[in-house]
Phi, psi and omega in degrees: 000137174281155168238162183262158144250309149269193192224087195102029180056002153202014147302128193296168177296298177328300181280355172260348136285344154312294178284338166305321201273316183289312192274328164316326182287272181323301178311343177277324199272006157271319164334299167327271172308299173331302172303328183286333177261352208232356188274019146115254197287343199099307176252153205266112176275167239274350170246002181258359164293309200280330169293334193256033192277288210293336184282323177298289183325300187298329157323295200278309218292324204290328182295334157316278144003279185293301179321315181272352145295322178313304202263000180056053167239115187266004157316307193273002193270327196281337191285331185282336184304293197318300179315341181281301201280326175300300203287335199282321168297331151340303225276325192303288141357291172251019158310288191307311151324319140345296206271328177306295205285282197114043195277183165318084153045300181299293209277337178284320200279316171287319150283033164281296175316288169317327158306279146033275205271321175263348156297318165281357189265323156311319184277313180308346200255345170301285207272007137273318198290327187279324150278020168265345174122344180330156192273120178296138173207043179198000000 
């Protein structure tokens, strides 16, 4: 398994699991709102429910995150590690569905980045919980 020692190469891990947890918190909630505004018809079917089911969880994990980067508890760390790997296994689906429909480009080209982006942002807040001593399970 890789571990970070920093976060960008010179960021401490601690805070950047901080900025990790914070800019994931803004991306669920304009993620949200985006979806609640842009979701076609007005009331929202049964997968732009369950993405924003998963954007609400992943919302508290991340505050969960930052708290337990605050106080070095690695207790308040797991719901977010799990949940970034629940949303990055999301993310696969609706790509390939995406992509099978031939939806835009812009959208495809945004769940690559974003697989991506959350995948390194996981591995950073993964390699403080594990150097906090947290139980490895990867």
């Amino acid at each position: 398994m890789i571990y970070l020692q920093k976060c960008c190469c010179f960021v401490d891990l601690r805070l950047g699991t901080m900025i990790v947890g914070l800019l994931h918190a803004i991306a669920d909630l304009s993620g949200g709102v985006f979806i609640m505004i842009f979701a076609g018809t007005g009331t929202p079917d049964l997968c732009h429910k369950l993405t924003l089911f998963l954007f609400l969880i992943h919302l508290v994990s991340c505050a969960g995150l930052v708290y337990g980067a605050i106080k070095l508890n690695t207790k308040y760390m797991i719901l977010y590690i799990l949940m970034t790997i629940a949303m990055l296994l999301y993310l696969i689906p609706l790509f390939v569905a995406d992509a099978i429909l031939a939806i835009w480009f812009f959208v495809l080209l945004t769940y690559f980045l974003l697989f991506f982006i959350s995948l390194y942002c996981w591995l950073v807040a993964y390699s403080f919980y594990a150097a906090l001593g947290g139980t490895l399970f990867l």
